[in-house]
PAKEDO-648345 format. One record per residue (C-alpha): residue in three letters; x, y, z. Coordinates in steps of 0.25 Angstrom, whole numbers, plus 5000, padded with zeros to 4 digits. Layout:
<rs>
ALAXYZ;...
</rs>
This chain:
<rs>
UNK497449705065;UNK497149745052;UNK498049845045;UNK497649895031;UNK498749925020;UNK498849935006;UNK500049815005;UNK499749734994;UNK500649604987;UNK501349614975;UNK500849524965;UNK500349444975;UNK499949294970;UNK500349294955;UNK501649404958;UNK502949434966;UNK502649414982;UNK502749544988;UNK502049644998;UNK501749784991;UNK501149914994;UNK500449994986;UNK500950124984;UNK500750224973;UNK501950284964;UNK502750374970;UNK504050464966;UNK505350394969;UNK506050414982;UNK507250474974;UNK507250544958;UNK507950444951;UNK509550484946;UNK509950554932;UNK510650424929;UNK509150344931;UNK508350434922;UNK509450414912;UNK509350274913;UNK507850304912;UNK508050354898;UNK508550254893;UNK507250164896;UNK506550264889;UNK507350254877;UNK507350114877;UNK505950104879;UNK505850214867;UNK506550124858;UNK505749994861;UNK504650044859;UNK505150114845;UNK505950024839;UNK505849874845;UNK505249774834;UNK503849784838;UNK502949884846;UNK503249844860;UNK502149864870;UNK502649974877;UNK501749984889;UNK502449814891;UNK503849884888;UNK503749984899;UNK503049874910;UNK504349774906;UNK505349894909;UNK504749904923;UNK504749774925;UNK506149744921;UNK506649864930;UNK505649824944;UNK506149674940;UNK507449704942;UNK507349764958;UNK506649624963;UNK505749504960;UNK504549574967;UNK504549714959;UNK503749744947;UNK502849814938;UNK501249764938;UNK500449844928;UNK498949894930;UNK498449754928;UNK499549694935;UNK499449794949;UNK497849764947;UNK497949614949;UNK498949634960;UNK497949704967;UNK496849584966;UNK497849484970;UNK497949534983;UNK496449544987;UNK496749404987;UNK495949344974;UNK496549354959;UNK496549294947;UNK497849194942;UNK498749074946;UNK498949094960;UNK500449084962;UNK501349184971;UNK502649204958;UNK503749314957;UNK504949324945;UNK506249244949;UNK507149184938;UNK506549244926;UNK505149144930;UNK503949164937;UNK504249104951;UNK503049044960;UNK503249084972;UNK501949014977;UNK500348964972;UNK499549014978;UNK498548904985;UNK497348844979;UNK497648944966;UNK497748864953;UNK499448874953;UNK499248804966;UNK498348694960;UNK499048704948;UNK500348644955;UNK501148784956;UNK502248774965;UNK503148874974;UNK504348904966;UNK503848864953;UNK504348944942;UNK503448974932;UNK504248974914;UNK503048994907;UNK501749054908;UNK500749004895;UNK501948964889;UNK502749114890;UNK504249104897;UNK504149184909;UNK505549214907;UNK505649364903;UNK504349384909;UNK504149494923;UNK503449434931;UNK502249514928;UNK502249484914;UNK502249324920;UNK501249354930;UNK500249424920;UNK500449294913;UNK499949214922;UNK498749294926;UNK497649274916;UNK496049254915;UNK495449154927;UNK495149014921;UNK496449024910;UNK497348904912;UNK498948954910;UNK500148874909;UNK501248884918;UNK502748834915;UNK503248804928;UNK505048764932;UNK504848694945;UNK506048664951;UNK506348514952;UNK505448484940;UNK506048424929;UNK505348514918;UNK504548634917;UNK503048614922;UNK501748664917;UNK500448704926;UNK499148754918;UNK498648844929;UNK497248914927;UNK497149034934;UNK495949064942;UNK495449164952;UNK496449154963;UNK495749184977;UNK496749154986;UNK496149135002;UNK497249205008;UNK497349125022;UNK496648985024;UNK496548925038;UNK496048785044;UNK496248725060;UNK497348635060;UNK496648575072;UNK496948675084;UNK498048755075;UNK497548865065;UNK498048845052;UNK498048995043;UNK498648985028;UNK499049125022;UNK498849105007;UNK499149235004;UNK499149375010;UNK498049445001;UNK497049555008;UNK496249435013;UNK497349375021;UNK497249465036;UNK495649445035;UNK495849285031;UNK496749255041;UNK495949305051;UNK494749245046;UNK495349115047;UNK495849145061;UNK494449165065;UNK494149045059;UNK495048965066;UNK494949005080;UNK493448995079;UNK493748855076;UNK494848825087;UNK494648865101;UNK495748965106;UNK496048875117;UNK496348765107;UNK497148835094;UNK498448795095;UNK498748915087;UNK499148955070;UNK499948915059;UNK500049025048;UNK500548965035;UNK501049055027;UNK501848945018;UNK501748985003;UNK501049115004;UNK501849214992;UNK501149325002;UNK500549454999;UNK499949585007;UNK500849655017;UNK499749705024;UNK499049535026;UNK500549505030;UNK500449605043;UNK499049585046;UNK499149425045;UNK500449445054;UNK499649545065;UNK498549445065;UNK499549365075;UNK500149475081;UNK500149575092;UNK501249675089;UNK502449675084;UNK502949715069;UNK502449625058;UNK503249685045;UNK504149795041;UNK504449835026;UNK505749925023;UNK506049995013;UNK507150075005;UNK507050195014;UNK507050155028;UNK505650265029;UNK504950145021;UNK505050045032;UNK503650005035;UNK503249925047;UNK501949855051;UNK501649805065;UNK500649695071;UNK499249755078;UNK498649685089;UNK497849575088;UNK498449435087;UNK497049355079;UNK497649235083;UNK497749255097;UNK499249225099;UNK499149075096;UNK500249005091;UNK500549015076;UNK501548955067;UNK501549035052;UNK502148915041;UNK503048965030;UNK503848915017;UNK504548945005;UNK503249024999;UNK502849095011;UNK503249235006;UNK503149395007;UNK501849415015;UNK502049275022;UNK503449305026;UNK502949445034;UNK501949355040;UNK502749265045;UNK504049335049;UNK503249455057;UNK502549325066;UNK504049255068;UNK504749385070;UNK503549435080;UNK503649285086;UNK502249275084;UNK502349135075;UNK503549025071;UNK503548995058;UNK503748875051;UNK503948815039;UNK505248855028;UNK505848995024;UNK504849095016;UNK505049145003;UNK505849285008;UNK505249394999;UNK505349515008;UNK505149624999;UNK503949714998;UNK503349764985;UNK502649904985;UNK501549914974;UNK501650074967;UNK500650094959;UNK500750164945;UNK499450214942;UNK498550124932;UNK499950074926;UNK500049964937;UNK500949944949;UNK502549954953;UNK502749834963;UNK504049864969;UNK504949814981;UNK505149924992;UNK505449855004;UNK505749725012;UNK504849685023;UNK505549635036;UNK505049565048;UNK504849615062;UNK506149555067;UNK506849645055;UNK507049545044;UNK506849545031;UNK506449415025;UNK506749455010;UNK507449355002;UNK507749265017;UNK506249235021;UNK505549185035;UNK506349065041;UNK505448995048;UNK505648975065;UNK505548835062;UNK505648785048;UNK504748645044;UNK505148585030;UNK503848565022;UNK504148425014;UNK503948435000;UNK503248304993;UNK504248234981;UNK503648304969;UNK503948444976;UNK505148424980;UNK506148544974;UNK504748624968;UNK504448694980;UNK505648754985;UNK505648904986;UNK506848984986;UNK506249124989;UNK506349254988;UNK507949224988;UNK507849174977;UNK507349264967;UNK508049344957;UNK508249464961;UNK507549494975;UNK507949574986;UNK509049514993;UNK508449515008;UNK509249575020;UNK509449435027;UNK509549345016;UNK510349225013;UNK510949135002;UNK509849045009;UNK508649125004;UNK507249115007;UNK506149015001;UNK505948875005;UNK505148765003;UNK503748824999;UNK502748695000;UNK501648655008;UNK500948525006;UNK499448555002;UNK498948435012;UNK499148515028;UNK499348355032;UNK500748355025;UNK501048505030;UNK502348485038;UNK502648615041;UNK501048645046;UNK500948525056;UNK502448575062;UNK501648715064;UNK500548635069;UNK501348535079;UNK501948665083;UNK500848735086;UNK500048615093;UNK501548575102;UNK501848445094;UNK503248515089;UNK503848615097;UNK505048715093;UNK505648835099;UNK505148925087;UNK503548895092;UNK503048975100;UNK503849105095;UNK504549185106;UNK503749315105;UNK504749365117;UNK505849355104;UNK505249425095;UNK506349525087;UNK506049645082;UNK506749745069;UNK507349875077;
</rs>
C-alpha cells in the first residue's frame, strides 16, 4: 500500500504549488550550439562590467542569483532558483511543521499572488484570503521583486509581527494585515463523523498525509459500525497541494487497481506512470471528494485519478489547473534548481494544466455579502506566463475558492451528505466503474 519515493513539493506553503523530484545536476541532454555560448559571452562581459564600473560595489554573489532568476522566470511561473538557505527551508516545509505565515502564493502580475492560507495558520486568522495579492511587504513594493526575494521577506523570526499591503479585488482601497508569523505545524488531514458518513479534510499533502489519513480512517470506523457507514466525503477544497508520492498513496488508499497518475516529459523515455496496489482502507464504501477554486496540484491528482477510475464523484466547482511538475536539481551547497520537466495526466489521458477537474456535479458554495468578488479564483489560466495546457480553453481553470468556516452553512458538504445518505439523488452517484476510460 505504501510506496516510498523521494517526490517532494516545490516551495510548498510560502511558494509556487508544484510537485518535484529531487534529482542531482546532471550534463545537458544535448551540448548547447556555437550561437549559445556566444550569447554566453556576452553575460560574462556584462557581468564583468557591473561589477567593474556600475556606481557602487554590487554584490555579486545577489548579481549572479538575479541573472538566474530572471532567465528560469521567463520559462513559467513555477521555475526558479532557491539558494542554500532557501532549498533548506523547503525541505522543512514538507515534513509538515515550519516557521512563517501560512499562505500557498506564486508570482502573477508582477505581485505575490495567494493562492490559499493555509487553516488555522496566522494568515488564516489574520483574514488572508484566496486570490489576494499581496503590494507591499514591511512597507517594500513587491513589484520588481522574484518571488524568492518576496518570499524571503515574508519569512522572518517566530513571534515578529509583519505588515502586509494586500489589493483585494472588490475592495475600494488597499488593505493592510499585521500578521505575526509563528511556528506553522499544519495537521495535514482532520476527520469527524458526520453522523453515519465519515468526513476526512486533506489540509495539505506533507510526509504526514498517507499515515494521517489512515489514522483517521481508523478512527472513524472504530466509531461507526460497517453495517451503518453510509460511506466518505474527501474535501480536498482549498488545499494548494504538495507531495507526489501522498497524492498516489491517498488515492490507492481507495483503490484496487487501476493507474492513479502519469508524468510526461520532453522525451517520450521520461514518461513515468504510477499504478494503485491493492487494498482499498475504506472497503468500497461510497465516497464523494469536494473541490473548488483552491484545490490545486496534489489535490487535482487525487481527485482526477478517483473520477477517472470511477471510484468517487466529485463535487463542488472547477480546481485551480496547475498541471505541471517541478523537479528539484541539486547544486551542491549553492542551493537548488526548481524547474518544470513534465505535465502530469490523469488515468483517462488528460492533462489538466491551465483547464483543471470539472466536477461530475458542480454545487455553487454561496459567498456572504462582504465576500462577494474577494474570493473568486481564476487559476492557473490565468497567470502570466504558464504553460498553455493541452485542453485548454478561453474558459480557464479556477473558480470560487470559499468555504464557510461553520459546517452548518456548508452547501456543497450537506449535497455530498444528502447524496450519500439517498436524500438527493443524480446519475453521477454512484460512479459507473463498468465506464471506466483508460489512456492507450
Amino acid at each position: 500500500m505504501i510506496r516510498k519515493a523521494s517526490l517532494l513539493v516545490a516551495g510548498a506553503l510560502l511558494g509556487a504549488t508544484a510537485m518535484s523530484v529531487i534529482y542531482s545536476a546532471g550534463v545537458p541532454a544535448s551540448a548547447a550550439g556555437n550561437a549559445t555560448y556566444k550569447e554566453l559571452s556576452v553575460f560574462g562581459d556584462v557581468f564583468e562590467r557591473v561589477r567593474a564600473q556600475y556606481v557602487t560595489p554590487p554584490d555579486e554573489k545577489k548579481l549572479i542569483e538575479a541573472a538566474i532568476n530572471g532567465m528560469l522566470s521567463s520559462l513559467d511561473p513555477h521555475s526558479s532558483f532557491m539558494n542554500a538557505d532557501q532549498a533548506a527551508d523547503m525541505r522543512t516545509q514538507t515534513k509538515g511543521e515550519f516557521g512563517g505565515l501560512g499562505i500557498e502564493v506564486t508570482m502573477d502580475k508582477d505581485l505575490v499572488k495567494v493562492v490559499t492560507p493555509i487553516e488555522d495558520t496566522p494568515a488564516a486568522k489574520a483574514g488572508i484570503l484566496s486570490g489576494d495579492y499581496i503590494s507591499k511587504i514591511d512597507g517594500t513594493d513587491v513589484r520588481g521583486l522574484t518571488l524568492n526575494q518576496a518570499v524571503e521577506k515574508m519569512r522572518g523570526k517566530v513571534g515578529e509581527a509583519i505588515k502586509l499591503e494586500v489589493i483585494r479585488q472588490g475592495a475600494d482601497k488597499p488593505l493592510e494585515f499585521t500578521v505575526k508569523r509563528d511556528i506553522i505545524a499544519v495537521q495535514a488531514v482532520k476527520y469527524r463523523v458526520e453522523g453515519d458518513v465519515g468526513y476526512l479534510r486533506i489540509i495539505s499533502f506533507t510526509e504526514k498525509t498517507f499515515d494521517d489519513l489512515k489514522k483517521a480512517m481508523d478512527k472513524i470506523q472504530a466509531q461507526v459500525p460497517d453495517d451503518k457507514l453510509k460511506g466518505y466525503v474527501l474535501d480536498l477544497r482549498l488545499n494548494p497541494g504538495g507531495l507526489l508520492d501522498q497524492a498516489i498513496d491517498v488515492s490507492d488508499a481507495f483503490l484496487n487497481k487501476g493507474e492513479i497518475v502519469s508524468t510526461r516529459g520532453r522525451e517520450a523515455s521520461e514518461t513515468r506512470r504510477f499504478d494503485a496496489t491493492e487494498g482499498d482502507l475504506s472497503h468500497g464504501k461510497p465516497l464523494i471528494v469536494l473541490i473548488n477554486g483552491g484545490s490545486a496540484s496534489a489535490s487535482e491528482i487525487v481527485s482526477g485519478a478517483l473520477q477517472d477510475l470511477k471510484r468517487a464523484t466529485v463535487v463542488g466547482t472547477r480546481s485551480f489547473g496547475k498541471g505541471s511538475v517541478q523537479t528539484i536539481i541539486q547544486l551542491g551547497d549553492s542551493g537548488a534548481l526548481r524547474l518544470t520537466t513534465a505535465l502530469y495526466y490523469t488515468p483517462s489521458g488528460r492533462s489538466i494544466q491551465g483547464t483543471g477537474i470539472t466536477p461530475d456535479i458542480k454545487v455553487d458554495e454561496p459567498v456572504p455579502d462582504d465576500l462577494k468578488g474577494k474570493v473568486e479564483v481564476e487559476g492557473e489560466s490565468s497567470l502570466s506566463g504558464h504553460i498553455k495546457g493541452q485542453s485548454e480553453t478561453t474558459e480557464g481553470s479556477g473558480s470560487i475558492a470559499y468555504v464557510p468556516p461553520d459546517p452548518k452553512d456548508d452547501v456543497q458538504l450537506h449535497y455530498a451528505l444528502d447524496l450519500l445518505r439517498g436524500v438527493k439523488t443524480d446519475p453521477s452517484f454512484p460512479p459507473d466503474p463498468t465506464k471506466v476510460t483508460m489512456a492507450k
